[in-house]
N, C-alpha and C positions, 0 to 999 in steps of 0.2 A: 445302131445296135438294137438288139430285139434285148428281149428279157434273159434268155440263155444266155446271150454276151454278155451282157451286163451282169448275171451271175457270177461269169468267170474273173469278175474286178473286183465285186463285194459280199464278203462273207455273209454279209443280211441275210436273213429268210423270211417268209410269212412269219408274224403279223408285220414285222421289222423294215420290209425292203421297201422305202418309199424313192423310186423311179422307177417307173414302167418301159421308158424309149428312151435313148436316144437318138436324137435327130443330127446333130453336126457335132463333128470335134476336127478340131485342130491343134495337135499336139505341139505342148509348150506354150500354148496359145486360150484356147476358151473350149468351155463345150456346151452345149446344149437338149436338151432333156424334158420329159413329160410326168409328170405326175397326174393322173386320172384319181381325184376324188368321189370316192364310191360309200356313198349309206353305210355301206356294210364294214366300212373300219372301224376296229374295235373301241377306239378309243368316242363313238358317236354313241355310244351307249351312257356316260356319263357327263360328253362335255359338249354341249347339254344338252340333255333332252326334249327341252321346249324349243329352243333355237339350237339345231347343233350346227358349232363352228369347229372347223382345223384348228386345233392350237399348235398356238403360233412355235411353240415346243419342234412341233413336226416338221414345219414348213422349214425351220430353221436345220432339222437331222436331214430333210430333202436335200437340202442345197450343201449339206456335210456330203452326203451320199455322193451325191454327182462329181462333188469338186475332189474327190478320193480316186473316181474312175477317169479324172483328167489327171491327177498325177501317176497314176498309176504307166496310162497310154503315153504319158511325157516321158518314162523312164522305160518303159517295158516292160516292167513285171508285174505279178497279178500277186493274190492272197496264197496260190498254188506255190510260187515262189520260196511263202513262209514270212512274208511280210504283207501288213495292211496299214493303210491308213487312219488313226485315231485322230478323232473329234478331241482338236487342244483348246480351241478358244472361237470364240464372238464378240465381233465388234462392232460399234453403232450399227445394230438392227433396228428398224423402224417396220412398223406396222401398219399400212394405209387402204388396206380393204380387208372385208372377212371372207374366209375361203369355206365354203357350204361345200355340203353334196351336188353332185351335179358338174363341178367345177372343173374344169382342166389346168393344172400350174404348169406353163411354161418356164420354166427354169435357167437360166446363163450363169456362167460360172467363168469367170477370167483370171489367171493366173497371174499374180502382182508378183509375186516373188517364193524363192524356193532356197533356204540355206538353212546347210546341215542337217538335215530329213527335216525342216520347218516350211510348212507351207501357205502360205497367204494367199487369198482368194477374194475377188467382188464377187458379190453376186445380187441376182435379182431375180424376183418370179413375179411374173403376170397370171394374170385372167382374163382373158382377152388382150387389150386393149388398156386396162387397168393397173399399176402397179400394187401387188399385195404388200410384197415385202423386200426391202431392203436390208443385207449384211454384209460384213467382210465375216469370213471364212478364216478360221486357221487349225489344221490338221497338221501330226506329227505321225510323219512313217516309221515304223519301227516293227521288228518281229513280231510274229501271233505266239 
């Protein structure tokens, strides 16, 4: 999915919208996803500006973002619909590299379970080679 698709899943906009691609999905199943870290995100003006890192804040709404456009592609329907996916919860996240400018976050996202519009999610993002960050995912669908 380009960025246009990806719009049609999630209500995000500028400065908000952290996925830029995705690369593989398999519906009811995993998806996978790009995050292109750029200088220019708002939030590198204050955090921090001698070393600025992603915070881990983000990295964690990234993989909210993505694993909202896997339930969505498991069910069919989009925000157009009249329903989105809400950020309900995080679970054991871990944090084991910092993610700078420059960076590319490769993103997976695996669907553990899904009852009653409650959705559970692994996920993991890399940089390269490296694991940044580790979480379980859980969003609740429900009308906008």
């Amino acid at each position: 999915m380009n960025i246009e698709e990806i719009m049609e899943f999630l209500p995000h906009r500028y400065p908000f919208l952290l996925v830029d691609r995705v690369t593989d999905v398999e519906k009811g199943e995993y998806i996978v996803g790009l995050k292109n870290v750029s200088i220019n995100e708002h939030y590198f003006e204050g955090h921090f500006p001698q070393k600025r890192i992603m915070p881990g804040v983000m990295i964690i709404e990234s993989m909210a973002q993505l694993s909202g456009v896997l339930g969505f592609v498991t069910v069919g329907r989009s925000p157009a619909d009249g329903f989105t996916h809400y950020f309900a919860g995080c679970n054991k996240a871990r944090f084991k590299r910092q993610v700078v400018p420059g960076d590319q976050l490769v993103i997976r996202s695996t669907l553990l379970a899904d009852k009653h519009n409650i959705w559970k999610f692994d996920c993991k993002a890399w940089v390269g080679d490296d694991l940044a960050c580790a979480a379980e995912i859980i969003t609740a669908e429900g009308a906008i």
